[in-house]
N, CA, C and O atoms as CSV, one atom per row, in Angstrom:
chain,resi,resn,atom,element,x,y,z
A,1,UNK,N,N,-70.709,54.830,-65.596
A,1,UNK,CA,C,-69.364,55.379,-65.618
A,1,UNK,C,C,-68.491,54.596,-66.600
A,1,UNK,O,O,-68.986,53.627,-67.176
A,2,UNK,N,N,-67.115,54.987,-66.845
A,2,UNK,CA,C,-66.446,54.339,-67.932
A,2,UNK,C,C,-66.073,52.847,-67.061
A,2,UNK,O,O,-65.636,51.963,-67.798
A,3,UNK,N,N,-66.168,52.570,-65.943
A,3,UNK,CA,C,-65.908,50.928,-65.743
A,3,UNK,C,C,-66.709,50.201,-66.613
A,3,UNK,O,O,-66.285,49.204,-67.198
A,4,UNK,N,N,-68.267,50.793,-66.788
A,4,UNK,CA,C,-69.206,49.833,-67.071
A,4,UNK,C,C,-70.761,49.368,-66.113
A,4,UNK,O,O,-71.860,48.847,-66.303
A,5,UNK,N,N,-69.779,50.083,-64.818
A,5,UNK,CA,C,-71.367,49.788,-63.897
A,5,UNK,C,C,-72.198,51.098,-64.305
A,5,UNK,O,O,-71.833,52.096,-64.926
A,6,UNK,N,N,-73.105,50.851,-63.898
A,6,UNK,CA,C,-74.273,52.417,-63.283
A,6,UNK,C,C,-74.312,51.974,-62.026
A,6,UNK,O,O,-73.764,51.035,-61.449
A,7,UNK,N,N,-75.332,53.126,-61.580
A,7,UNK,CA,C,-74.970,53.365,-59.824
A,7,UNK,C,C,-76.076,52.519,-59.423
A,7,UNK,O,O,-76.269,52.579,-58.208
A,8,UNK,N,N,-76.953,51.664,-60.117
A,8,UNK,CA,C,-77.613,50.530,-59.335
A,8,UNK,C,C,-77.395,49.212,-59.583
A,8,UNK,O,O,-78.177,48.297,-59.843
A,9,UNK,N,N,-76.091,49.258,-59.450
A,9,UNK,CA,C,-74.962,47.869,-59.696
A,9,UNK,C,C,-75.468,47.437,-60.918
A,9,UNK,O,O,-74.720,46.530,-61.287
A,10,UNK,N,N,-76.301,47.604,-61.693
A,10,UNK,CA,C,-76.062,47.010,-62.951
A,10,UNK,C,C,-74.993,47.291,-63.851
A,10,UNK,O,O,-74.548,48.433,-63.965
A,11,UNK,N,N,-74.522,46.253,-64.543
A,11,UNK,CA,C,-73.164,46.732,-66.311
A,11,UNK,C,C,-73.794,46.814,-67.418
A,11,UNK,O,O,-74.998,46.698,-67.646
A,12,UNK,N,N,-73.072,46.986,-67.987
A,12,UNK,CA,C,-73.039,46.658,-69.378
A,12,UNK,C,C,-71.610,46.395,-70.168
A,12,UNK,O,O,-70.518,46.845,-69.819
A,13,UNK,N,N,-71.943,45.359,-71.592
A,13,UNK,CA,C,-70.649,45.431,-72.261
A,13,UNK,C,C,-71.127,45.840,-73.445
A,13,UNK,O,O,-72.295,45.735,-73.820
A,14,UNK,N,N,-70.080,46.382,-74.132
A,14,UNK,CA,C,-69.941,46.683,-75.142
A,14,UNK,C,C,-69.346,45.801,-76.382
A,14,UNK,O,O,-68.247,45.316,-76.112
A,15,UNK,N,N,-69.813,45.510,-77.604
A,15,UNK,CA,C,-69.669,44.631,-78.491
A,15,UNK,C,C,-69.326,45.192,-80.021
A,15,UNK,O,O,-70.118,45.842,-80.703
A,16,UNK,N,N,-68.027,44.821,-80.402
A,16,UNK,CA,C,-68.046,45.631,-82.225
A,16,UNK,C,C,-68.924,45.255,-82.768
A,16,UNK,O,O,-69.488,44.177,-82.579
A,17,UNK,N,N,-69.265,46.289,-83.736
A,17,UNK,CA,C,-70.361,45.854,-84.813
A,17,UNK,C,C,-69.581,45.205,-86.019
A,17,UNK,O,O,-68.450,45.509,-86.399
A,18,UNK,N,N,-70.552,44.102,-86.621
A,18,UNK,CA,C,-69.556,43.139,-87.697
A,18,UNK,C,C,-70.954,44.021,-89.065
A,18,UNK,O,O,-71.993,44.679,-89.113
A,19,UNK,N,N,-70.003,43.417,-89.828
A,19,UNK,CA,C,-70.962,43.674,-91.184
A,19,UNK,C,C,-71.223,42.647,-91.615
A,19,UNK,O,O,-70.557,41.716,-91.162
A,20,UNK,N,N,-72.275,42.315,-92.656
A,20,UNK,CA,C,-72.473,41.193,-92.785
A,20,UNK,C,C,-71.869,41.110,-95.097
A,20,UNK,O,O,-72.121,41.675,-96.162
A,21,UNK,N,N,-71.037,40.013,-94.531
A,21,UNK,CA,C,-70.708,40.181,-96.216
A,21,UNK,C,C,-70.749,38.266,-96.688
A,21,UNK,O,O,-71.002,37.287,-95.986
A,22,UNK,N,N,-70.498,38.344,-97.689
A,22,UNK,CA,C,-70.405,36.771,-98.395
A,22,UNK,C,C,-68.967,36.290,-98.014
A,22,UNK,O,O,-68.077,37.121,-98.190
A,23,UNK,N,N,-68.575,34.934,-97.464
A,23,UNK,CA,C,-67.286,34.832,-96.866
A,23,UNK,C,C,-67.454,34.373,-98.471
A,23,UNK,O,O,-67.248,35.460,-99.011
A,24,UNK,N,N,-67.695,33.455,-99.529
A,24,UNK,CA,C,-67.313,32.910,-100.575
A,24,UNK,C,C,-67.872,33.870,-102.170
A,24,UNK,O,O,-68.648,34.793,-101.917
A,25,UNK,N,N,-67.595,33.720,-103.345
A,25,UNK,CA,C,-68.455,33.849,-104.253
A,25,UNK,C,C,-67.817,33.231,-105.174
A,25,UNK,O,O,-66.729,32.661,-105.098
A,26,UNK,N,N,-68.580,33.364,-106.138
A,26,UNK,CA,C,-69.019,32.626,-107.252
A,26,UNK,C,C,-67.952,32.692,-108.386
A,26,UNK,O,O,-67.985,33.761,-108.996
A,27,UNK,N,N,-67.205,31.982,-108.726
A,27,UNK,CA,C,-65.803,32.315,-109.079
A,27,UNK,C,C,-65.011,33.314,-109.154
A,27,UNK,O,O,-64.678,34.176,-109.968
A,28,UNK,N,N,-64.836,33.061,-108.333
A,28,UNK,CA,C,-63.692,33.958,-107.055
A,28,UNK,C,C,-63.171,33.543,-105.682
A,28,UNK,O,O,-63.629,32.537,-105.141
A,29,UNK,N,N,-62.512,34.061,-105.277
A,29,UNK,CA,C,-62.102,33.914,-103.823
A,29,UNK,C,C,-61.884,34.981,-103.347
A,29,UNK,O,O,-61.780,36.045,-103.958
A,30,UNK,N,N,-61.740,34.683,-101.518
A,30,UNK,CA,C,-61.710,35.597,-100.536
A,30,UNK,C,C,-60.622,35.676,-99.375
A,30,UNK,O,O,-60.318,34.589,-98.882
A,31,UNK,N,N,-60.244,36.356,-99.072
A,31,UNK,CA,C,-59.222,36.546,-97.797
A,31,UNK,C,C,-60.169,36.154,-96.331
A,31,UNK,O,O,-59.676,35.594,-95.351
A,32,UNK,N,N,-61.410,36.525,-96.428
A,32,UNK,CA,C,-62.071,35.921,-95.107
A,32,UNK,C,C,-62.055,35.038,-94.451
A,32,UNK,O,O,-62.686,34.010,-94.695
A,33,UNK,N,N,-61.413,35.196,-93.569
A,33,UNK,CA,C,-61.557,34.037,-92.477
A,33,UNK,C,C,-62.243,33.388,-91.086
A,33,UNK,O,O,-62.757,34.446,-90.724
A,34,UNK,N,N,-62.451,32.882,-90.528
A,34,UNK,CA,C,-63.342,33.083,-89.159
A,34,UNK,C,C,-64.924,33.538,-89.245
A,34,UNK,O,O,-65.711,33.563,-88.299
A,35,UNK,N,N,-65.150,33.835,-90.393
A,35,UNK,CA,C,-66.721,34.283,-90.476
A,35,UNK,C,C,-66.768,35.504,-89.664
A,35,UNK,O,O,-67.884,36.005,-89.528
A,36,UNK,N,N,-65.683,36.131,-89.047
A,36,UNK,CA,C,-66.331,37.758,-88.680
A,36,UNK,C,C,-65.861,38.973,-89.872
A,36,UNK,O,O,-64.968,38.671,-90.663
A,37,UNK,N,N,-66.224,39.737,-89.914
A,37,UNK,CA,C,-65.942,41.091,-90.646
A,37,UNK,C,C,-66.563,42.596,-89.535
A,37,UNK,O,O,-67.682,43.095,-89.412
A,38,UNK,N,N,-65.186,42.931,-88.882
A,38,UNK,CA,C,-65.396,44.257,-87.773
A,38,UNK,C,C,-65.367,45.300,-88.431
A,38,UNK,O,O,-65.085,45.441,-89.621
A,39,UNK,N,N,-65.767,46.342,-87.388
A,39,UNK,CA,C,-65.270,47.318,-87.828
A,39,UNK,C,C,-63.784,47.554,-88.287
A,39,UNK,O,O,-62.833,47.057,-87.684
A,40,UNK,N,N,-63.637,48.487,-89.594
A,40,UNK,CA,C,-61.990,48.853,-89.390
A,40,UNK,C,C,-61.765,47.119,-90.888
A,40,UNK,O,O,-61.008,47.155,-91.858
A,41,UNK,N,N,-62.323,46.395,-90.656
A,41,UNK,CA,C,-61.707,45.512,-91.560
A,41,UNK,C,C,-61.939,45.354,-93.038
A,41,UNK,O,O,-63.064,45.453,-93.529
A,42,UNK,N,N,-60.892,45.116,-93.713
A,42,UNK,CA,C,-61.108,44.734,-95.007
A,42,UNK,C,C,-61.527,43.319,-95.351
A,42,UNK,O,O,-61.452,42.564,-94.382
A,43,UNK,N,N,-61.969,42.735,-96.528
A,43,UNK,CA,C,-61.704,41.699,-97.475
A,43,UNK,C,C,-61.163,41.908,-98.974
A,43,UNK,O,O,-61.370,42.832,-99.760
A,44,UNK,N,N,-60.518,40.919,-99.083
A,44,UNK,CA,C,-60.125,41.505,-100.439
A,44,UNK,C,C,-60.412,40.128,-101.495
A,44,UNK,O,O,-59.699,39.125,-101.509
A,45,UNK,N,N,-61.730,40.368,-102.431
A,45,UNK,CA,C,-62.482,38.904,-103.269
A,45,UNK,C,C,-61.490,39.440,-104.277
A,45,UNK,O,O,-61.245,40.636,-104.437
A,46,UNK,N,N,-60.732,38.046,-105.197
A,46,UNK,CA,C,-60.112,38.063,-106.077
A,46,UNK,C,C,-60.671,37.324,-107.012
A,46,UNK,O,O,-60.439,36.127,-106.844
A,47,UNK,N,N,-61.496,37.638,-108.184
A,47,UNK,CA,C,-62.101,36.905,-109.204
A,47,UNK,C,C,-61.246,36.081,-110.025
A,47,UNK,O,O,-60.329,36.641,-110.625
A,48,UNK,N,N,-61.449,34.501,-110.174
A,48,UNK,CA,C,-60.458,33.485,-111.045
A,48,UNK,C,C,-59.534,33.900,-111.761
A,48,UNK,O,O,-58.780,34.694,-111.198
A,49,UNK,N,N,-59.317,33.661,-112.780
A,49,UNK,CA,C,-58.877,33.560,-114.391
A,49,UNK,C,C,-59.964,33.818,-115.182
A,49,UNK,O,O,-61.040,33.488,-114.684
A,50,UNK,N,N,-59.999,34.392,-116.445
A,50,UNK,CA,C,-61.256,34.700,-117.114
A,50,UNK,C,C,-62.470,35.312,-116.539
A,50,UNK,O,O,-63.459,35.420,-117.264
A,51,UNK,N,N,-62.516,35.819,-115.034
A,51,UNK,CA,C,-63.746,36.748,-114.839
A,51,UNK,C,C,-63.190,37.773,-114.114
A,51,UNK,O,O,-62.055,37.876,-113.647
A,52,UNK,N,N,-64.344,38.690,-114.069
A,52,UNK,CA,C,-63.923,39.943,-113.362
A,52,UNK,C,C,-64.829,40.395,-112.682
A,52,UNK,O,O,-65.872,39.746,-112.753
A,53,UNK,N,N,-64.842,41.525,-111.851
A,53,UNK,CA,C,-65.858,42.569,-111.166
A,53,UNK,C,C,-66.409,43.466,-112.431
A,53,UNK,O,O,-65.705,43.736,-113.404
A,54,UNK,N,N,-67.628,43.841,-112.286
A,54,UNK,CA,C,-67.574,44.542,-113.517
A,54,UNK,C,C,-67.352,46.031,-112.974
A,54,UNK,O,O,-66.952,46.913,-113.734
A,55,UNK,N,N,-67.666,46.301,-111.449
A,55,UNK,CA,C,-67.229,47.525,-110.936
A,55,UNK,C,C,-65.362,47.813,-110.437
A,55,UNK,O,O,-64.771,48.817,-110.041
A,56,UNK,N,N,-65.066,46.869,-110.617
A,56,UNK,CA,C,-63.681,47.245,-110.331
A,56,UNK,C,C,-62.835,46.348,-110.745
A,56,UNK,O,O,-61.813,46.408,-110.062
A,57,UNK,N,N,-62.779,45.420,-111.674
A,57,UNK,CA,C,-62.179,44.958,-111.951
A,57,UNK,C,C,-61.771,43.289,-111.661
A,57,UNK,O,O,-62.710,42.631,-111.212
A,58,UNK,N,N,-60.566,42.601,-111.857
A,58,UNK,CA,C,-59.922,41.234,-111.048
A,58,UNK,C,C,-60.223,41.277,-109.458
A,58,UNK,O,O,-60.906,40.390,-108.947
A,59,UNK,N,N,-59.620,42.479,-108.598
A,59,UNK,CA,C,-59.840,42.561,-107.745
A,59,UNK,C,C,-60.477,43.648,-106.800
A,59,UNK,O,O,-60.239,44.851,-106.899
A,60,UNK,N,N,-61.229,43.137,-105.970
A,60,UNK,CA,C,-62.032,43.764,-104.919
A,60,UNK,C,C,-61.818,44.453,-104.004
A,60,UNK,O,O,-60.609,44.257,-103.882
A,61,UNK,N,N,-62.154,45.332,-103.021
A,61,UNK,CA,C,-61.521,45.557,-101.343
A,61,UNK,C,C,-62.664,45.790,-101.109
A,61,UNK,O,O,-63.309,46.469,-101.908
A,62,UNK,N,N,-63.341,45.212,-99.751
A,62,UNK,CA,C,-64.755,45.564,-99.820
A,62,UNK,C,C,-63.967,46.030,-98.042
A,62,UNK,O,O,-63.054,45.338,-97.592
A,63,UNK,N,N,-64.436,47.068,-97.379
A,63,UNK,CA,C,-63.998,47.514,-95.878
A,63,UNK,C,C,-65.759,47.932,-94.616
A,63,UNK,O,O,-66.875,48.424,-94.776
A,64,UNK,N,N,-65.095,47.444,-93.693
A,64,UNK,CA,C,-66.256,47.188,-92.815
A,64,UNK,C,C,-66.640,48.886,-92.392
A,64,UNK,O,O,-65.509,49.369,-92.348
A,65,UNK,N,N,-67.249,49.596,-92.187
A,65,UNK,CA,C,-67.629,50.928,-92.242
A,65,UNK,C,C,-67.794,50.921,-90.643
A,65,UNK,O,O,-68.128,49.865,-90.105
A,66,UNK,N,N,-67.586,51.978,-89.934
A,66,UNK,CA,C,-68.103,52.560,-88.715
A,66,UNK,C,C,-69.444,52.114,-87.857
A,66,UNK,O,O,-69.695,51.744,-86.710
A,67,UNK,N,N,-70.281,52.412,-89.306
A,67,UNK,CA,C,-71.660,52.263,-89.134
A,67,UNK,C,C,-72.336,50.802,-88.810
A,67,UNK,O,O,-73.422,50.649,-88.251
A,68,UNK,N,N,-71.320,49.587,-89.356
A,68,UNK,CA,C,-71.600,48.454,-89.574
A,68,UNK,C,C,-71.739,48.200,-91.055
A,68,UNK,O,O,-71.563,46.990,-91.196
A,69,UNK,N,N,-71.930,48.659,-92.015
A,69,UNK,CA,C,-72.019,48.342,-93.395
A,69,UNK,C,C,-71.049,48.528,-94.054
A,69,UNK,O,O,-70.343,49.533,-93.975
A,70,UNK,N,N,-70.825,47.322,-95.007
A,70,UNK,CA,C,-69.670,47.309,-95.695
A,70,UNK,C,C,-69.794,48.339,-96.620
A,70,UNK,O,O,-70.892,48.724,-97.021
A,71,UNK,N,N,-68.230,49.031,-97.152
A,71,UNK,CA,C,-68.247,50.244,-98.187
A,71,UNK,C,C,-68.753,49.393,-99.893
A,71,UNK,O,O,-68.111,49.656,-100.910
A,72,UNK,N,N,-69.291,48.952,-99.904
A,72,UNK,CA,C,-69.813,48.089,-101.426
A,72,UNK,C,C,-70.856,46.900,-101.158
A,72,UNK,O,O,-71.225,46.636,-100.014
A,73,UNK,N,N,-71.163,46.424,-101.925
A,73,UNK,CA,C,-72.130,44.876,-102.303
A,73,UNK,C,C,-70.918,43.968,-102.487
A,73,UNK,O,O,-69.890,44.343,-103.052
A,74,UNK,N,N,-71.103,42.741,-101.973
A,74,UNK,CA,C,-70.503,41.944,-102.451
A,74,UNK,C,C,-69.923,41.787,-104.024
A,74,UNK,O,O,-70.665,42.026,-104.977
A,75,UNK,N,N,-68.847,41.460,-104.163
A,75,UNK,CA,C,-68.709,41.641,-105.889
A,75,UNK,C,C,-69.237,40.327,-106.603
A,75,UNK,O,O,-69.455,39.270,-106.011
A,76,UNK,N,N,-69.356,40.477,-107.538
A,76,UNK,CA,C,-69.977,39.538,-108.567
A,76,UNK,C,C,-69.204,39.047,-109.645
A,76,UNK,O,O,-69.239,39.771,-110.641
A,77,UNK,N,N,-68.391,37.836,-109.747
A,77,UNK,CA,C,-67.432,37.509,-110.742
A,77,UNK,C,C,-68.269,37.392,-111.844
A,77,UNK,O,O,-69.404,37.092,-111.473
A,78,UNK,N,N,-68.162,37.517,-113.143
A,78,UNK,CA,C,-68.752,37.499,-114.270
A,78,UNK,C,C,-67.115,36.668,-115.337
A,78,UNK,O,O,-65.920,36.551,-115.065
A,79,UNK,N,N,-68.032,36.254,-116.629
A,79,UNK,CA,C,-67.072,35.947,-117.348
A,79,UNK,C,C,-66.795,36.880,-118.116
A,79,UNK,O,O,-67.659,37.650,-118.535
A,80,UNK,N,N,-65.564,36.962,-118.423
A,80,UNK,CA,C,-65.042,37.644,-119.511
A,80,UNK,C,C,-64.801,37.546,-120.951
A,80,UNK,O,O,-63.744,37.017,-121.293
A,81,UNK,N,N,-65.577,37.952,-121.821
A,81,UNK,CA,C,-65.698,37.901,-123.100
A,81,UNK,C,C,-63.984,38.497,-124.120
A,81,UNK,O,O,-63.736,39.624,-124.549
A,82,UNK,N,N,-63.207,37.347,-124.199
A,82,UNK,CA,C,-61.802,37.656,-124.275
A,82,UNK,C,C,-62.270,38.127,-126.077
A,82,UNK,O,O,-61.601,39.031,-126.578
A,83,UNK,N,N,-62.967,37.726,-126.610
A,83,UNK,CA,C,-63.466,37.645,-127.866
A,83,UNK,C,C,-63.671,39.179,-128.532
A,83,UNK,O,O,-62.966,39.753,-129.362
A,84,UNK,N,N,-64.888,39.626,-127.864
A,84,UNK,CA,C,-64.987,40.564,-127.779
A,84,UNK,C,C,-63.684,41.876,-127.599
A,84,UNK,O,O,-63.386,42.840,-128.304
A,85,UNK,N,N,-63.226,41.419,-126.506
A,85,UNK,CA,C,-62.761,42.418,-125.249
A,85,UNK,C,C,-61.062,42.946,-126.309
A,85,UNK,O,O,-60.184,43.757,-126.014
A,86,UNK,N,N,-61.274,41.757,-127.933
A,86,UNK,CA,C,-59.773,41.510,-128.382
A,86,UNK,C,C,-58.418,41.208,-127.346
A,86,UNK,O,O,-57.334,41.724,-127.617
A,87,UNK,N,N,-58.600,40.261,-126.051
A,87,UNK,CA,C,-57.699,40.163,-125.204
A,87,UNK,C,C,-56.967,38.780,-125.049
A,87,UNK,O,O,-56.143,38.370,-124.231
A,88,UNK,N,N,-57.551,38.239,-126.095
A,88,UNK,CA,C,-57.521,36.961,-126.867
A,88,UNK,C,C,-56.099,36.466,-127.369
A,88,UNK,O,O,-55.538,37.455,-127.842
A,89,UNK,N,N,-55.272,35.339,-127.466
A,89,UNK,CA,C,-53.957,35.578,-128.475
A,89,UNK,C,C,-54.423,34.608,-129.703
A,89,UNK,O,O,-53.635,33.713,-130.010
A,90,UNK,N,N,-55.463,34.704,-130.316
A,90,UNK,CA,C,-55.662,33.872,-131.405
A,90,UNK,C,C,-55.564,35.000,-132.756
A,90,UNK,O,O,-56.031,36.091,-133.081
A,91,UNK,N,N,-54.459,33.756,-133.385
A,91,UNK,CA,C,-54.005,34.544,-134.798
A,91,UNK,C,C,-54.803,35.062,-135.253
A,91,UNK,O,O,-55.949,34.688,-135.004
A,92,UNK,N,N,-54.597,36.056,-136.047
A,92,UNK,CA,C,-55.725,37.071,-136.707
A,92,UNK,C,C,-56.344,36.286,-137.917
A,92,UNK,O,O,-57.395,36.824,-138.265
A,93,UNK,N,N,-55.939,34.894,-138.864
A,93,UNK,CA,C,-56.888,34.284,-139.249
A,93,UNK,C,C,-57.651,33.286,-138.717
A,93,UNK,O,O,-58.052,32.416,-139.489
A,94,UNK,N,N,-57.948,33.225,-137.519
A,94,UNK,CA,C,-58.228,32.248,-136.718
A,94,UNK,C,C,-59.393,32.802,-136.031
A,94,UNK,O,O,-59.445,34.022,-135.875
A,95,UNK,N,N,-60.492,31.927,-135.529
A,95,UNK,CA,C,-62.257,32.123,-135.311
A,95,UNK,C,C,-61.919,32.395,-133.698
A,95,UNK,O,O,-61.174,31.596,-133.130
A,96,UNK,N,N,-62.546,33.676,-132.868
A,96,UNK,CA,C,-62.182,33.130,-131.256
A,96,UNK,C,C,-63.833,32.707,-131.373
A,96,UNK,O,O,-64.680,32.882,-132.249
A,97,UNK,N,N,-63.844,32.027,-129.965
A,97,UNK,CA,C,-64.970,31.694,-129.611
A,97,UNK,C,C,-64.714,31.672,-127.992
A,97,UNK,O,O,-63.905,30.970,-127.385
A,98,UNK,N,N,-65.580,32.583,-127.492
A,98,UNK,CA,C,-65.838,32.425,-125.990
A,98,UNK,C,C,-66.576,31.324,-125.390
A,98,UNK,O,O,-67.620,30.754,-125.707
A,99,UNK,N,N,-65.733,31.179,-124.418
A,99,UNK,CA,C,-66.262,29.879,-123.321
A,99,UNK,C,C,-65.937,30.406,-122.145
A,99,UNK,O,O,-64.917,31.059,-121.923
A,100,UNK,N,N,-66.942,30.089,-121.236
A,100,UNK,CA,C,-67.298,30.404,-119.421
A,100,UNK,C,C,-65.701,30.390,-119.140
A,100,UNK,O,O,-65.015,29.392,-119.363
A,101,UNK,N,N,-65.203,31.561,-118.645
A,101,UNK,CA,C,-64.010,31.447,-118.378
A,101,UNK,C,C,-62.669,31.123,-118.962
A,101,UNK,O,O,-61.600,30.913,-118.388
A,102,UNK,N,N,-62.987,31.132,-120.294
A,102,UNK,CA,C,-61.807,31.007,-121.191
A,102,UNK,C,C,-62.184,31.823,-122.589
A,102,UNK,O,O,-62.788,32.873,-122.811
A,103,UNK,N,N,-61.505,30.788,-123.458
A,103,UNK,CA,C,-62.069,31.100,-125.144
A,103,UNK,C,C,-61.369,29.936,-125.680
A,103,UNK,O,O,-60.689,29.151,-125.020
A,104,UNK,N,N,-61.688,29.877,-127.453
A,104,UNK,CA,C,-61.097,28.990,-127.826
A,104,UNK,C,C,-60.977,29.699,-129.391
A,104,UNK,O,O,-60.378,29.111,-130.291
């Protein structure tokens, strides 16, 4: 019945399902706290300075699903090629050169 017994005095309880995600990564950070992730919950990984998600960008929202599985993979900070990307402020006669998280 909805108390929880059945009719041969045994219970049961009921328990949310967590998802299982990365509380940290790899340059970046996280809103996670406590090591749980429930149903219904978000995280939101914010990649440093100089890296990004390559699926979404600086920042993340990864949300705990019904099912137990989070709506994404953990994100993956990568560096950003400012060089390339022309996102750089080096004078136009001037050499860029990319470095892990910066340029020069």
């Amino acid at each position: 019945d909805s108390s929880g017994d059945f009719s041969d005095g045994s219970s049961f309880q009921c328990y949310p399902r967590n998802c299982s995600s990365e509380s940290t990564i790899a340059n970046g950070m996280t809103n996670l706290t406590g090591g749980q992730f429930s149903v219904n919950q978000t995280i939101n990984y914010t990649c440093h300075d100089g890296y990004h998600d390559v699926v979404s960008g600086r920042v993340s929202i990864v949300k705990c699903g019904v099912n137990g599985e989070p709506s994404r993979l953990t994100p993956s900070c990568v560096d950003i090629d400012e060089c390339a990307s022309r996102s750089h402020t080096c004078p136009e006669q001037a050499s860029c050169s990319n470095t892990i998280g910066s340029y020069n």
